[in-house]
BARO-409136 format. One record per residue (C-alpha): residue number from 1; residue in one letter; x, y, z. Coordinates in nm, 2 decimals. Example, Ala and Ser with C-alpha at 12.3 -4.5 7.8 and 13.67 -1.06 7.14 Angstrom:
# residues 2
num,residuo,u,v,w
1,a,1.23,-0.45,0.78
2,s,1.37,-0.11,0.71
# end
This chain:
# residues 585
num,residuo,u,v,w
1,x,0.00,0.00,0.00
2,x,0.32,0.25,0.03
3,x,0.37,0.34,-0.34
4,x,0.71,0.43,-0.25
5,x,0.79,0.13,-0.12
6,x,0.68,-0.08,-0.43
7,x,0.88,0.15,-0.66
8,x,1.18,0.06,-0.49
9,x,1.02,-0.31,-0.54
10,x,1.02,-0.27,-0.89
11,x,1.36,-0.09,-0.99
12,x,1.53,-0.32,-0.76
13,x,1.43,-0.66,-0.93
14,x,1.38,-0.51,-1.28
15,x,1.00,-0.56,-1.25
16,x,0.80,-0.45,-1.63
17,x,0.44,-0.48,-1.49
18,x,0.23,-0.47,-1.20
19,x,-0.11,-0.62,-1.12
20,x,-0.33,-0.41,-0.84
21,x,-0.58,-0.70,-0.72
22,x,-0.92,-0.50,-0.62
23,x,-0.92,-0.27,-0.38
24,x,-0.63,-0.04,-0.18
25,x,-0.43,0.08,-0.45
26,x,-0.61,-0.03,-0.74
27,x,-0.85,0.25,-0.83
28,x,-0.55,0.54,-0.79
29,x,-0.43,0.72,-1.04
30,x,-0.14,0.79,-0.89
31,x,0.01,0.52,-0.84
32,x,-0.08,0.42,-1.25
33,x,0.12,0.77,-1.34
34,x,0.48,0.69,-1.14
35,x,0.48,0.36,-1.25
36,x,0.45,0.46,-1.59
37,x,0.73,0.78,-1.52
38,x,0.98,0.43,-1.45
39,x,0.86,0.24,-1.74
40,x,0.66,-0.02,-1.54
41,x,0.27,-0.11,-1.68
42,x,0.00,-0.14,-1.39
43,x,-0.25,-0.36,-1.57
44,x,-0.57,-0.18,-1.60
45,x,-0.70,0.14,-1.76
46,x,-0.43,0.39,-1.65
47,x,-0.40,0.70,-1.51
48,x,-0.57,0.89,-1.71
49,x,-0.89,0.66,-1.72
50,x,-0.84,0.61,-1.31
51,x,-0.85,0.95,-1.28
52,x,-1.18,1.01,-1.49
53,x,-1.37,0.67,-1.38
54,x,-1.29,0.69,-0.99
55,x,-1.48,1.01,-0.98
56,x,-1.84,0.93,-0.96
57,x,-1.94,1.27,-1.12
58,x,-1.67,1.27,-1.42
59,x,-1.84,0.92,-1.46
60,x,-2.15,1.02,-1.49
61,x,-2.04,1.34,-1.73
62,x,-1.88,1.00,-1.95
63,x,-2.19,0.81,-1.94
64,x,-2.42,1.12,-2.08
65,x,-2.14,1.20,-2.35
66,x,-2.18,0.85,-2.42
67,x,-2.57,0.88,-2.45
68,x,-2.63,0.65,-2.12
69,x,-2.93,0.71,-1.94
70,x,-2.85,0.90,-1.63
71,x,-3.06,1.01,-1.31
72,x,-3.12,1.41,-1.25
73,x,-2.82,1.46,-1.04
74,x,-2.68,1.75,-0.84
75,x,-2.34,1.77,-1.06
76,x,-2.11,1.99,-0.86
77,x,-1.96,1.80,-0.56
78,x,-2.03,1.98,-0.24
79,x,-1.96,1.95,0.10
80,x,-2.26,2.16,0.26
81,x,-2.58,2.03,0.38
82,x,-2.79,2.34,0.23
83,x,-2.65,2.26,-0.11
84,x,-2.79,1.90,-0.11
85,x,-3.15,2.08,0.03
86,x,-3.21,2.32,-0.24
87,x,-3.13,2.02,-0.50
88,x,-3.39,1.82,-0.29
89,x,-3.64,2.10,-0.32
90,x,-3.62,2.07,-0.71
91,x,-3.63,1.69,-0.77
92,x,-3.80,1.59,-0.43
93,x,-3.77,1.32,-0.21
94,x,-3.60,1.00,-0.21
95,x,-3.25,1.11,-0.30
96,x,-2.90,0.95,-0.27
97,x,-2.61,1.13,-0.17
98,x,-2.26,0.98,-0.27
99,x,-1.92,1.06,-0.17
100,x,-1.79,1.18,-0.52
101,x,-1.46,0.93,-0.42
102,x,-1.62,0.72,-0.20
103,x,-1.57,0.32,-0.22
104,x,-1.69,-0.01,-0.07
105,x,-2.03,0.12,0.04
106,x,-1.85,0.45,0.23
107,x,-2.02,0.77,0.20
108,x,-2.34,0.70,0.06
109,x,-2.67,0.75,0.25
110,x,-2.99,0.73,0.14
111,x,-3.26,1.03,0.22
112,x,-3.65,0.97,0.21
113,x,-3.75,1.25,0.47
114,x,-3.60,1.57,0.48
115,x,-3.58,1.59,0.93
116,x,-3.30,1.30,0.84
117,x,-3.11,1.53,0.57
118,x,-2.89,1.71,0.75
119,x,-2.74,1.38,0.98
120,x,-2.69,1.19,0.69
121,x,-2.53,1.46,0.46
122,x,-2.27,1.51,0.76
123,x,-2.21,1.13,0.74
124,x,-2.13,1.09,0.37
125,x,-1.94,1.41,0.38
126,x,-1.70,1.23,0.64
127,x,-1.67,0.90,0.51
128,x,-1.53,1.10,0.17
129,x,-1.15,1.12,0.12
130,x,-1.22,1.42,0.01
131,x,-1.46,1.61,0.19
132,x,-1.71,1.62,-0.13
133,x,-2.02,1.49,-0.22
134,x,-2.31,1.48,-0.49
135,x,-2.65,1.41,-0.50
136,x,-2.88,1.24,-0.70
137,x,-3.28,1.09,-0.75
138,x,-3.31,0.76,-0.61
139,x,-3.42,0.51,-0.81
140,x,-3.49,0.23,-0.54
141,x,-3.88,0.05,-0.58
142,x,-3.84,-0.25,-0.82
143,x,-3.48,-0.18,-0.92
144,x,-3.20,-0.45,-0.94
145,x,-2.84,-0.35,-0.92
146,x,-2.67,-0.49,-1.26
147,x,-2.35,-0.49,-1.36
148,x,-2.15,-0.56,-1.69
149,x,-1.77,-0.70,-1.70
150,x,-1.62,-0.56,-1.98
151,x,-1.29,-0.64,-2.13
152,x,-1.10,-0.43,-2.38
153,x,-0.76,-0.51,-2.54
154,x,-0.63,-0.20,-2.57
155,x,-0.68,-0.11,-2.94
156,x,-1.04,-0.04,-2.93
157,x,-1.16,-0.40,-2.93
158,x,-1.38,-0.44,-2.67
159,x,-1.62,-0.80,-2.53
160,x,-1.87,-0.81,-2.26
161,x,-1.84,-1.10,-2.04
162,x,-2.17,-1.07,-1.96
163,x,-2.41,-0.91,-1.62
164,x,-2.37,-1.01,-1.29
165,x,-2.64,-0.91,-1.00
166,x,-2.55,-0.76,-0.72
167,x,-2.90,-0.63,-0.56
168,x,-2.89,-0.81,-0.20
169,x,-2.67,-0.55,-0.03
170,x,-2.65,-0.42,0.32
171,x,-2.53,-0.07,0.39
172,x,-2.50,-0.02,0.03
173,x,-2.20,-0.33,0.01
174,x,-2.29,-0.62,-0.14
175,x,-2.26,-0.98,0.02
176,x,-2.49,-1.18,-0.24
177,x,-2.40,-1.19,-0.64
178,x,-2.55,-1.36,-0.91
179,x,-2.44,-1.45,-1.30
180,x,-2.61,-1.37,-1.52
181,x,-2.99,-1.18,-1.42
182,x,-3.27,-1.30,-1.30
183,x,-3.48,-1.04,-1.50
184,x,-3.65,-1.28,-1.70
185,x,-3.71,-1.08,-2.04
186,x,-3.35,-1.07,-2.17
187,x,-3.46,-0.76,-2.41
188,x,-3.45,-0.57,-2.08
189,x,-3.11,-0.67,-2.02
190,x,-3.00,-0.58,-2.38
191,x,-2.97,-0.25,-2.36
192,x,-2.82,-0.23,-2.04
193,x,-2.47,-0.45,-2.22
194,x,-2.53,-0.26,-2.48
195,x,-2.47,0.08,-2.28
196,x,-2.21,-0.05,-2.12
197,x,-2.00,-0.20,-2.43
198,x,-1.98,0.20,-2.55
199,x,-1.65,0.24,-2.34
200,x,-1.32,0.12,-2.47
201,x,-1.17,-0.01,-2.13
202,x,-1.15,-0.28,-1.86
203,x,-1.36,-0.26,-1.62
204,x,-1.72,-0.32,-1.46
205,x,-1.99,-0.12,-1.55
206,x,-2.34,-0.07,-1.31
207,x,-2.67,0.04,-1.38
208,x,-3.03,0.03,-1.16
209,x,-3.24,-0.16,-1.45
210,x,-3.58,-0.22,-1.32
211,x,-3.77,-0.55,-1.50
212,x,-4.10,-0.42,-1.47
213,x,-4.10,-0.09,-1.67
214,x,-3.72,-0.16,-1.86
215,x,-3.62,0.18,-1.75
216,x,-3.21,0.17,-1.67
217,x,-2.96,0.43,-1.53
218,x,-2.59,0.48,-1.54
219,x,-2.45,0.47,-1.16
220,x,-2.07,0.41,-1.22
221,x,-1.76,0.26,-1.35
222,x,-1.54,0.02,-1.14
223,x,-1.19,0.03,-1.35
224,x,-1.09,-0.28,-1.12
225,x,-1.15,-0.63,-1.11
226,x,-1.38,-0.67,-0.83
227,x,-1.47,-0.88,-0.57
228,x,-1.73,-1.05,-0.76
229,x,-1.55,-1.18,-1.11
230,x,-1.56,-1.53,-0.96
231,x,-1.91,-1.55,-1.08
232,x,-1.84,-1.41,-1.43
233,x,-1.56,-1.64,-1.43
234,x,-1.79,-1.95,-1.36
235,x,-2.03,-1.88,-1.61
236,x,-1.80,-1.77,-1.90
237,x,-1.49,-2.02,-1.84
238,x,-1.26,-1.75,-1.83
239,x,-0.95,-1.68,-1.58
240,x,-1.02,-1.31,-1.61
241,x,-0.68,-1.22,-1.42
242,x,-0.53,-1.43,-1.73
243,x,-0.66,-1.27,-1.99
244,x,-0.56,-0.91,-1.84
245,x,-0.16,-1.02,-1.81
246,x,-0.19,-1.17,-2.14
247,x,-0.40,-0.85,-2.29
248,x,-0.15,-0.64,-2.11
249,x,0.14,-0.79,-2.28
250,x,-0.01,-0.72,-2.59
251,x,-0.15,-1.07,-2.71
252,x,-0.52,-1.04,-2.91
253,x,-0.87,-1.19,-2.76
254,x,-0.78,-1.48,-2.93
255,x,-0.44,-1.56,-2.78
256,x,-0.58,-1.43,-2.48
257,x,-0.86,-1.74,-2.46
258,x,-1.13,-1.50,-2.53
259,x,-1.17,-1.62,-2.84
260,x,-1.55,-1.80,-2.94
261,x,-1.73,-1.56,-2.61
262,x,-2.06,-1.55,-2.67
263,x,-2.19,-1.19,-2.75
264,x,-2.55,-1.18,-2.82
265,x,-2.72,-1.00,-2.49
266,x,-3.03,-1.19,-2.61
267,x,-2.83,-1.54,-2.52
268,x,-2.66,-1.58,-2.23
269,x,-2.40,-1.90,-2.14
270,x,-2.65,-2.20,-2.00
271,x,-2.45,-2.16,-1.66
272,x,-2.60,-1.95,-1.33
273,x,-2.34,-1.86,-1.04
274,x,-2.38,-1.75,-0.71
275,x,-2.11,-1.59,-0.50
276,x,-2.23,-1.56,-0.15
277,x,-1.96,-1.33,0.10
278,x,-1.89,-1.48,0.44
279,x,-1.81,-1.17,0.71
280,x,-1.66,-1.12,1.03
281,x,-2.03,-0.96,1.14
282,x,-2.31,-0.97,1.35
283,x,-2.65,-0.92,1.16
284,x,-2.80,-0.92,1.51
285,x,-2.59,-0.62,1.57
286,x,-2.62,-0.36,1.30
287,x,-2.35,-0.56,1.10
288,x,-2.07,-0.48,1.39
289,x,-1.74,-0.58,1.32
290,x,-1.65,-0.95,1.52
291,x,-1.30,-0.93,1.60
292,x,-1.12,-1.24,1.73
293,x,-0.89,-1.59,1.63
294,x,-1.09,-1.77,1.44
295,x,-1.06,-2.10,1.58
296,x,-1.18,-2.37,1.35
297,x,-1.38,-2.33,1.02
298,x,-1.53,-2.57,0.70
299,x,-1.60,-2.47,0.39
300,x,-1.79,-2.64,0.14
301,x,-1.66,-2.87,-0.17
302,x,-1.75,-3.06,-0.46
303,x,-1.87,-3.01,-0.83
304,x,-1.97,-2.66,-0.92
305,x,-1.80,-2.52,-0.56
306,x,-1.53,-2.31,-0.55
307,x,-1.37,-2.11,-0.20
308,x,-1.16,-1.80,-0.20
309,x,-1.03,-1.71,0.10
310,x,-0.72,-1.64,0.28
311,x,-0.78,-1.89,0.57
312,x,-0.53,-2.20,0.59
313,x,-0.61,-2.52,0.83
314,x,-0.35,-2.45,1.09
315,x,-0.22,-2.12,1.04
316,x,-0.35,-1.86,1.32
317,x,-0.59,-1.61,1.17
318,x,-0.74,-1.35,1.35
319,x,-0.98,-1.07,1.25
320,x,-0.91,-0.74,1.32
321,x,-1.09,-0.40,1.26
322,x,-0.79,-0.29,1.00
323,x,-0.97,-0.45,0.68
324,x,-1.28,-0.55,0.51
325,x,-1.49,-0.81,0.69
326,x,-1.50,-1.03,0.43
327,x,-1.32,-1.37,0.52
328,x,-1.44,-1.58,0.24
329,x,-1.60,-1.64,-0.06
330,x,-1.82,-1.91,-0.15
331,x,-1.91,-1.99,-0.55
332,x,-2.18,-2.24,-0.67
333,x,-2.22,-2.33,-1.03
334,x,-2.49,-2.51,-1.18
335,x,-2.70,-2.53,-1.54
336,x,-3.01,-2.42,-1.40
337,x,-3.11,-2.15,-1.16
338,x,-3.33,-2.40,-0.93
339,x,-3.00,-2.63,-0.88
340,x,-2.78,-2.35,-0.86
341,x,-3.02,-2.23,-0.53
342,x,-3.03,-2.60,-0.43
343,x,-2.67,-2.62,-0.41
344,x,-2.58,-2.26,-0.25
345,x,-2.84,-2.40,0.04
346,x,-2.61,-2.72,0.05
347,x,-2.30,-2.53,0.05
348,x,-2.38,-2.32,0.34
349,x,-2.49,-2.64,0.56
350,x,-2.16,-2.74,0.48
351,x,-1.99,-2.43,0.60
352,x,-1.86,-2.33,0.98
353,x,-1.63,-2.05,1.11
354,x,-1.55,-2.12,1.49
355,x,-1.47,-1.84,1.70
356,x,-1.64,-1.49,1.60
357,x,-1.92,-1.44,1.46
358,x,-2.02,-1.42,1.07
359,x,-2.35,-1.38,0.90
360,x,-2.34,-1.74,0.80
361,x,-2.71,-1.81,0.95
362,x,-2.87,-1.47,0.75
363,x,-2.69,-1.65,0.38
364,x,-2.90,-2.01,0.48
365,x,-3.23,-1.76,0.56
366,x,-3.18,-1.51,0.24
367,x,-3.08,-1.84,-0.02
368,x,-3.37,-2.04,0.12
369,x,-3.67,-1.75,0.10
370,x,-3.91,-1.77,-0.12
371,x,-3.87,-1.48,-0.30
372,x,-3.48,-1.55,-0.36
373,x,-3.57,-1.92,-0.48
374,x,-3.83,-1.73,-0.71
375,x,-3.55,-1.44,-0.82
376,x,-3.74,-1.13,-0.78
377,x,-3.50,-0.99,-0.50
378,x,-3.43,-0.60,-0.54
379,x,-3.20,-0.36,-0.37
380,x,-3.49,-0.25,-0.13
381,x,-3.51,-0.64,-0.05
382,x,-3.31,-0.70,0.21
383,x,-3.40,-0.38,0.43
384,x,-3.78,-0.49,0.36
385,x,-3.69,-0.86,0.48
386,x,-3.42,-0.77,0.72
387,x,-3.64,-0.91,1.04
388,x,-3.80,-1.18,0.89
389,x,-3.46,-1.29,0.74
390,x,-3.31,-1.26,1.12
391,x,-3.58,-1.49,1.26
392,x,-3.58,-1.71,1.05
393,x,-3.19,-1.73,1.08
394,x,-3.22,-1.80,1.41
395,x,-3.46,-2.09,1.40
396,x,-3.18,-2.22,1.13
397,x,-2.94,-2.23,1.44
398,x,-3.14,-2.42,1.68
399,x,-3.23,-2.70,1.36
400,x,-3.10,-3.03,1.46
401,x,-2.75,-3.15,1.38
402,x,-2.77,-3.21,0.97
403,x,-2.42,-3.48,1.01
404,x,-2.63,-3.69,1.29
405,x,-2.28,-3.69,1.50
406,x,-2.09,-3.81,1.20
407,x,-1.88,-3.47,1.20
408,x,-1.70,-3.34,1.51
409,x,-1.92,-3.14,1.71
410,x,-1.83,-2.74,1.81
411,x,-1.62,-2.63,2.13
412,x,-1.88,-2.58,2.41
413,x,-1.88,-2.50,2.76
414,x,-1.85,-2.82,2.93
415,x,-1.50,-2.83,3.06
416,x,-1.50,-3.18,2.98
417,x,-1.53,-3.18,2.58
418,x,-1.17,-2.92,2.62
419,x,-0.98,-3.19,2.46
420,x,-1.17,-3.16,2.13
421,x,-1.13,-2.96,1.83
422,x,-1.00,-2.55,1.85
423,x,-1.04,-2.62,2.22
424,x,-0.71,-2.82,2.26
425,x,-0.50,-2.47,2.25
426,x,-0.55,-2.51,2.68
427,x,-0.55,-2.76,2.91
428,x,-0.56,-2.81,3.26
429,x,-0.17,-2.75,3.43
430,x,-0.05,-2.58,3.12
431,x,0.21,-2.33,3.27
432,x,0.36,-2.04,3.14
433,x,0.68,-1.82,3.26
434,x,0.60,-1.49,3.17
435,x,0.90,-1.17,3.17
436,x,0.72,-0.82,3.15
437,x,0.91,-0.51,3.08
438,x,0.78,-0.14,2.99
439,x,0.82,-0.10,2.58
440,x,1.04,0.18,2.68
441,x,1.28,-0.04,2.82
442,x,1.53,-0.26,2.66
443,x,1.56,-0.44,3.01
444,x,1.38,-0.75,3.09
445,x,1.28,-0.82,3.48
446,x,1.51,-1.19,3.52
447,x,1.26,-1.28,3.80
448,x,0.96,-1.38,3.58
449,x,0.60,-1.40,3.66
450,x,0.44,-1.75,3.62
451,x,0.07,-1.86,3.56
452,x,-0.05,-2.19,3.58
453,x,-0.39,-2.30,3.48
454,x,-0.56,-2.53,3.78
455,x,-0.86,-2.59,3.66
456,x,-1.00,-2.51,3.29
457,x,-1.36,-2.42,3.34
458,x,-1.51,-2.29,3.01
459,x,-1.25,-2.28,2.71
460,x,-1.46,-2.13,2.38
461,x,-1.15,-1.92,2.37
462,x,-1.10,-1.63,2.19
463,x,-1.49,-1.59,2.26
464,x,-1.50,-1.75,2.61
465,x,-1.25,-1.87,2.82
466,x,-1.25,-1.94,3.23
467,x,-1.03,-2.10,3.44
468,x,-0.88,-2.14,3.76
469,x,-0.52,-2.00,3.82
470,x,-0.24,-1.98,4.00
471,x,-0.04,-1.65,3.99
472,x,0.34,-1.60,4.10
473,x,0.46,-1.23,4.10
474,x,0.85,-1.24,4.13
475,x,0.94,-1.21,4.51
476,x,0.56,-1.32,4.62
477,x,0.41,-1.65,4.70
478,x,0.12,-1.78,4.44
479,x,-0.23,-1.68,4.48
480,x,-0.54,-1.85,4.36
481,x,-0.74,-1.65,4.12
482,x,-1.05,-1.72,3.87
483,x,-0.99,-1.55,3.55
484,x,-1.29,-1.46,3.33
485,x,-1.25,-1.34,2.99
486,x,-1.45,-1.23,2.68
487,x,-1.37,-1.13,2.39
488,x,-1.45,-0.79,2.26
489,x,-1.42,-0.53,1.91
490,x,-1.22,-0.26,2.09
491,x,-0.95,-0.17,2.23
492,x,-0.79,-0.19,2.59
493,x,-0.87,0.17,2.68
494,x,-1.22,0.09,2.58
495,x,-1.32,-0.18,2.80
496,x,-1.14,-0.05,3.08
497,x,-1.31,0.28,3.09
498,x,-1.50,0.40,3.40
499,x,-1.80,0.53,3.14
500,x,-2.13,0.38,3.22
501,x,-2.26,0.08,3.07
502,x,-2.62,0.05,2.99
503,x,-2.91,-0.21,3.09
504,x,-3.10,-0.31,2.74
505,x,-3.37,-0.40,3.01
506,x,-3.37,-0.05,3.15
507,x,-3.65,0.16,2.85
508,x,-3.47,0.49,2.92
509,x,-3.14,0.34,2.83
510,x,-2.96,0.44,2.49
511,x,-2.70,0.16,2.45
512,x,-2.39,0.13,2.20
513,x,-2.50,-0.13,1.99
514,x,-2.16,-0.16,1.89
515,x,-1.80,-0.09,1.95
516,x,-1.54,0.16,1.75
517,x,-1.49,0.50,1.80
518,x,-1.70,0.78,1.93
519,x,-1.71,1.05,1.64
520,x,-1.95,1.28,1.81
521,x,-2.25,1.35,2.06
522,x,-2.52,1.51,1.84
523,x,-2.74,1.62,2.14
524,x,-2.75,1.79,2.48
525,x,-2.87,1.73,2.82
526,x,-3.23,1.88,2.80
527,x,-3.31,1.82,2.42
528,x,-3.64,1.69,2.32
529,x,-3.60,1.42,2.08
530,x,-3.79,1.17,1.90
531,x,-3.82,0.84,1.83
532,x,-3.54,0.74,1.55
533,x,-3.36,1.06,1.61
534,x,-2.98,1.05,1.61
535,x,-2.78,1.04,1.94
536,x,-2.43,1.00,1.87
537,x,-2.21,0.89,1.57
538,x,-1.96,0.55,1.63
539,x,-1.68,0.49,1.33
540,x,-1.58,0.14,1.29
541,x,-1.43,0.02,0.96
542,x,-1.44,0.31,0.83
543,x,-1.83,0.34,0.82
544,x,-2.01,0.64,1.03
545,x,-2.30,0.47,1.21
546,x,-2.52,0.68,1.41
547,x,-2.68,0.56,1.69
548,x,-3.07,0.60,1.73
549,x,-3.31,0.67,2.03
550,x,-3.53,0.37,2.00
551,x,-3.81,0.64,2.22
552,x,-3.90,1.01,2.20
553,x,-3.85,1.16,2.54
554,x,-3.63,1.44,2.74
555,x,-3.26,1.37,2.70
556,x,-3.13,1.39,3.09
557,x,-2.81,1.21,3.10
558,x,-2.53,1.20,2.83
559,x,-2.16,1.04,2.83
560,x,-1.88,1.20,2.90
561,x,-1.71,1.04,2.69
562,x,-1.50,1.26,2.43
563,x,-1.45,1.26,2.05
564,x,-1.23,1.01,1.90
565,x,-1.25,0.77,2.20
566,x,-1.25,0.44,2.20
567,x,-1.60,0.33,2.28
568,x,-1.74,-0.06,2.37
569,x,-1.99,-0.23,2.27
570,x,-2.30,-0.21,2.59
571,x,-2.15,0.13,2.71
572,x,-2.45,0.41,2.82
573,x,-2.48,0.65,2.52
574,x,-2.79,0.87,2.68
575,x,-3.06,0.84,2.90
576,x,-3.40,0.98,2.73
577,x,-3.70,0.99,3.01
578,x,-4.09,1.01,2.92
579,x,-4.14,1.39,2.93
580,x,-4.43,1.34,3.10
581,x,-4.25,1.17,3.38
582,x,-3.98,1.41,3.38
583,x,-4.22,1.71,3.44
584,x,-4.41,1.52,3.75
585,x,-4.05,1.49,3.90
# end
């Protein structure tokens, strides 16, 4: 990520190209532009295409040259709130507001009532690198997110490699894909690849396309490959990362493998892919982060199933709040959209992660629901679901084992099961000398402390763990102790903090759903507020997520804690009385 750093790389060991991957450096210009001052290629579009295609609005500006239809769209980026009212005042209400350099889902909010404007505006303006912003009509009610993977070779030759769906998103990121559409008349796909095809570069194209009245818009240009290519991959048999190194040195479509691609929008492969994106979250929680070692974990295999992830049986891995929460990828390929479901359902059975949490349970509910099986899901369709999905997620959890004991059951709390699976990393007696000394210190204390575990009581470590222990400080005699510990998404600073911790049972409580950093307090002690109404702003992962007043009352208590703090999850945001109770007191 430290372009100076991989320019020494390069001029070291004589290095003639690079490839980006998706995401971190891949989308900047200027890392394209001194490459190119050395003589080294990055493969993709360049600098000079980054710089015009990772700006939404110059995208946009490309699209109408190119005669793509486009929504009525504030088109000077902005970073003031009254800017994005008068445009709402001229093209009403719903409106989306986009960070103008914004990626991943960052710094997009979407606005249906104008008492919500100003919050939100503040939010995408501080998830942008920039500062800026722009706005535009919504188009959300019966609109799927397509996208088109287009290939060119440099010399104006340019193939599709046909749509991929992305409409089952949360917080405007996606975590189910499909290839190709499930809009069933393929003349309302059409025009979409053939909008798309206009541009003479690599890169994935999206649109809103809605299947009911075949209206389509332009919303922007990913000059990357992206997270989702496996699908396009399955259904097209190409290695797309292939055919870029072999396009980039040069070579034609044919010499590239591209050669016989199907090209007629009206006839797609007879293949349908689903990518479905296991991540480190809680869907119970807002989507917070789960940081921890993941102990143990399965994924799926067999025909049609393929896993990306970074995850390797026996190497340590543990999530932390530095990158995406993605952890794996699971692919199913199949001839016909009912198997292709059939299998996705079979490949989540099939699939564990041991030690955080992941949104494992909410794939199972959204693959198996009706209108998913039936392909009619669009981006409103998660948000409209959300609660019905999480219940019926949870009645997934308590279904009977599907292996009948045949497969190694999961760590649990019975001391006596320790000796089986993740849980063998302690044991009763397991003893440790421990040296301590300051980080400002190059001296080491050569009487150590030693710890020695009596008595293993609950071991779901890194989630759980308790135990009885015996602890020697150097020059005193041991002492028994019993050591409780839980894992948690924040820092030291955070959980040790003499702030307030809230009672969910306790109505007047406003509690941190989640853990991260606390941005800002957006109210004061003796504010009216109502129900839904903002009370502070927590950062984690780079997302802003404000946090709500589940009631309308009389604020009378508010944290002290300050900006930029770390924050836990459970700690007492606010307390908001009845103000009819307050005025009797």
């Amino acid at each position: 990520m430290d372009i100076d750093e991989l320019l020494d790389i390069v001029k070291q060991h004589n290095i003639d190209a690079v490839h980006p991957g998706y995401g971190f450096l891949s989308e900047l210009p200027e890392l394209a532009r001194r490459m190119a001052e050395v003589g080294v290629m990055v493969v993709g579009p360049g600098s000079e295409n980054l710089e015009q295609t990772g700006d939404k609005l110059r995208a946009r500006l490309l699209a109408v040259e190119c005669q793509v239809p486009v929504l009525p769209a504030l088109t000077e980026p902005t970073g003031r709130v009254d800017a994005v009212q008068l445009f709402v005042e001229k093209v009403g209400l719903p409106v989306m507001v986009k960070a103008v350099d914004g990626g991943g889902g960052r710094g997009i909010r979407l606005i249906r009532n104008l008492e919500d404007l100003p919050s939100l505006v503040e939010r995408a303006v501080a998830e942008s690198p920039s500062k800026k912003v722009f706005a535009e009509k919504a188009a959300i009610d019966g609109f799927r997110h397509v996208e088109i993977q287009i290939l060119g070779d440099g010399k104006g030759n340019v193939v599709h490699l046909w749509e991929r769906e992305c409409s089952i998103q949360r917080r405007y990121q996606k975590i189910v894909e499909l290839a190709p559409s499930t809009v069933a008349d393929r003349d309302f796909v059409r025009p979409v690849i053939e909008a798309a095809i206009k541009y003479a570069s690599l890169g994935t194209f999206e649109f809103l396309l809605n299947p009911q009245t075949a209206q389509f818009f332009f919303l922007e240009i990913n000059p990357r490959l992206q997270v989702e290519h496996t699908i396009t991959e399955s259904i097209c048999s190409v290695d797309i990362v292939k055919a870029q190194l072999h396009l980039a040195q040069g070579a034609s479509f044919d010499e590239a493998g591209l050669a016989g691609l199907l090209q007629n929008p009206l006839d797609p492969p007879p293949l349908h892919s689903i990518q479905l994106r296991i991540t480190a979250e809680d869907p119970e929680k807002n989507y917070s982060l789960s940081i921890g070692k993941i102990q143990s974990f399965r994924f799926p295999s067999g025909n049609g199933i393929r896993v990306d992830t970074a995850l390797i049986n026996g190497v340590p891995a543990v999530v932390t709040s530095d990158f995406d929460s993605v952890i794996a990828k699971v692919i199913v390929t199949a001839r016909t959209w009912q198997d292709v479901v059939s299998k996705a359902k079979r490949a989540l059975a099939d699939t564990s992660v041991i030690g955080i949490t992941t949104n494992i349970a909410l794939l199972r509910a959204i693959v198996d629901h009706a209108d998913f099986r039936a392909g009619v899901c669009d981006t409103q369709w998660l948000e409209a679901k959300h609660d019905e999905l999480l219940e019926q997620s949870r009645k997934q959890s308590k279904l009977p084992d599907p292996f009948h004991g045949l497969v190694a059951p999961q760590p649990s709390n019975d001391s006596n099961t320790a000796a089986s699976g993740a849980s063998l990393m302690f044991r009763k007696d397991d003893a440790w000398s421990i040296a301590l000394r300051p980080q400002s210190s190059a001296k080491v204390n050569t009487r150590p402390h030693h710890l020695h575990l009596a008595k293993v009581i609950r071991n779901d470590f890194p989630t759980n763990f308790a135990a009885d222990i015996m602890f020697t400080a150097p020059g005193s005699s041991p002492q028994a102790f019993r050591m409780d510990m839980q894992s948690t998404s924040t820092s030291a600073s955070a959980t040790s903090s003499q702030h307030r911790q809230g009672s969910r049972s306790d109505g007047t409580h406003i509690v941190l759903p989640i853990s991260g950093k606390l941005v800002e307090v957006l109210v004061d002690v003796g504010d009216v507020v109502k129900k839904d109404d903002a009370i502070c702003v927590v950062k984690q992962m780079k997302m802003e997520i404000e946090v709500r007043s589940h009631k309308a009352g009389l604020v009378n208590w508010l944290t002290e804690a300050e900006d930029n703090e770390d924050v836990a999850e459970g700690m007492l945001a606010a307390i908001v009385e009845d103000e009819k109770a307050q005025a009797k007191l």
